[in-house]
DRENVO-351397 format. One line per 4 residues: their letters; for each residue x, y, z of C-alpha. Coordinates in steps of 0.001 Angstrom, whole numbers. Each point is the difference from the previous one (the first is absolute). Layout:
N
a> X/Y/Z; ... $
***
This chain:
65
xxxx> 102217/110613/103350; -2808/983/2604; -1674/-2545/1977; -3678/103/-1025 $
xxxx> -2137/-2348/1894; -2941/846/-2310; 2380/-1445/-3224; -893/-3099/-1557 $
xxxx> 3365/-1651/999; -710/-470/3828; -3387/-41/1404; -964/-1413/3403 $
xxxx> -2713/-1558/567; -2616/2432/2079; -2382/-2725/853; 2784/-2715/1481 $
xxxx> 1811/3209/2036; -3356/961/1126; -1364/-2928/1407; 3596/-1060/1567 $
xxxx> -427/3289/1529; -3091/-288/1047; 741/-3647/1977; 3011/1579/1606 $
xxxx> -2079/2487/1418; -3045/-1913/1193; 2339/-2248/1798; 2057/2363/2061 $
xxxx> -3456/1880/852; -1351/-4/3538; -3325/-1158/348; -2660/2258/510 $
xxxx> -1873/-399/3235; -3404/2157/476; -97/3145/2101; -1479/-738/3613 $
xxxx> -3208/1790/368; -23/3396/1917; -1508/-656/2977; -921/3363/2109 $
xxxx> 3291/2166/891; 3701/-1364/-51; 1295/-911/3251; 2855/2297/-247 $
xxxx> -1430/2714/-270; -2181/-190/2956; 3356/-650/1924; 1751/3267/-1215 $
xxxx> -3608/1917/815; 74/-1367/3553; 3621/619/220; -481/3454/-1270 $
xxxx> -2739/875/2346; 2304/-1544/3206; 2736/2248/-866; -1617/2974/-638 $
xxxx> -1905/-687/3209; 3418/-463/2043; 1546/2943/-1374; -3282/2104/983 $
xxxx> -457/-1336/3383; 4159/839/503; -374/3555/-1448; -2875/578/2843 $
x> 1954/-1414/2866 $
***
């Protein structure tokens, strides 16, 4: 015999898994915290810029010595 779980003999309920479901998830969540505003350009990238710039310089001022 094939197990059916649409039959009449065995039916779950949806609503009862559902909501268990539901509760198990909402309490293993992380909570949320809002995005910090953007506030001009990220530090980082102002670092690797300036780096960029000091090597490039170095590498220039050794190529014409």
């Amino acid at each position: 015999m094939t197990n059916n779980p649409h039959g009449p003999a065995h039916q779950p309920d949806p609503a009862g898994s559902t909501q268990m479901f539901r509760a198990f998830v909402d309490e293993g969540a992380p909570q949320r915290q809002p995005a910090p505003a953007a506030s001009g350009p990220r530090v980082g990238l102002i670092v690797g810029v300036v780096a960029a710039i000091a090597i490039i310089a170095g590498v220039a001022w050794l190529a014409m010595s």
